[in-house]
C-alpha positions in Angstrom: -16.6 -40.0 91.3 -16.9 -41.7 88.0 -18.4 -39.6 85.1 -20.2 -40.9 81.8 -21.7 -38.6 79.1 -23.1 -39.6 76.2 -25.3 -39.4 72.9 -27.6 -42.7 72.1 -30.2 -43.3 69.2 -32.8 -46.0 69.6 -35.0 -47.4 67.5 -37.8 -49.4 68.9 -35.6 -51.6 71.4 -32.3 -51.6 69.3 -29.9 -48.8 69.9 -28.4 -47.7 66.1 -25.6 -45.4 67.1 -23.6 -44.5 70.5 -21.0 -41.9 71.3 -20.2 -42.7 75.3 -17.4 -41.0 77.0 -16.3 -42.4 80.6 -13.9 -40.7 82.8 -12.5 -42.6 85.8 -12.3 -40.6 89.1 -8.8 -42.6 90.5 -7.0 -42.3 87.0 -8.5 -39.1 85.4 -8.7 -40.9 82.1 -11.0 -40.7 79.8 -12.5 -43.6 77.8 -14.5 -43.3 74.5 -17.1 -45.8 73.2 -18.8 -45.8 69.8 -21.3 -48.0 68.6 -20.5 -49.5 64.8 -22.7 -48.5 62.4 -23.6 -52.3 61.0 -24.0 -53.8 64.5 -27.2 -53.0 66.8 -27.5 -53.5 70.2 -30.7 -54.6 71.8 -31.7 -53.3 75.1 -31.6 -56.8 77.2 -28.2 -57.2 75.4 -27.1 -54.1 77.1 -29.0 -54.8 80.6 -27.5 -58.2 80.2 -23.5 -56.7 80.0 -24.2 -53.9 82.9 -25.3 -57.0 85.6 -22.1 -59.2 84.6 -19.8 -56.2 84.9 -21.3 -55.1 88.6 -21.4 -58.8 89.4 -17.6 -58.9 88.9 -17.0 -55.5 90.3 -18.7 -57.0 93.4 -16.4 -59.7 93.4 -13.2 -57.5 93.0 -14.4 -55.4 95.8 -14.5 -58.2 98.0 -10.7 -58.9 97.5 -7.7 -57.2 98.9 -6.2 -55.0 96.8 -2.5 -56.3 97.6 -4.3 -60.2 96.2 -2.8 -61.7 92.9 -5.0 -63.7 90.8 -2.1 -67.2 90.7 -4.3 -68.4 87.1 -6.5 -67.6 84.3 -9.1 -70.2 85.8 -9.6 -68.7 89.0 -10.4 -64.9 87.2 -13.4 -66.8 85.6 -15.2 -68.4 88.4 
């Protein structure tokens, strides 16, 4: 199972600061995320990133693992 833990500040609908740690259940690693201090996020940014990264996690799923991608346009259809 996947973990994430984390710390997030927001103000009105912009998050200010982010310290995200994400540990992966098939390599035990552990990723850390931070926010920069200069850059906000807005909230539909972030709802915006989460539905294109489970939209191609739904499309990797529905490969075989043992499937090579053969060119760079392919990956982004």
């Amino acid at each position: 199972m996947d973990q994430v833990k984390g710390v997030l500040t927001l103000q009105g609908e912009a998050l200010t600061q982010a310290d995200i740690n994400l540990k992966t259940a098939k390599s035990n690693q552990v990723m850390h995320f931070t926010f920069r201090d200069d850059k906000h996020w807005k909230l539909q940014q972030i709802q915006d990133a989460r539905n294109h990264v489970n939209q191609a996690l739904q499309l990797l799923s529905g490969r075989d693992e043992s499937y090579h991608f053969k060119t760079g346009a392919e990956v982004n259809k």
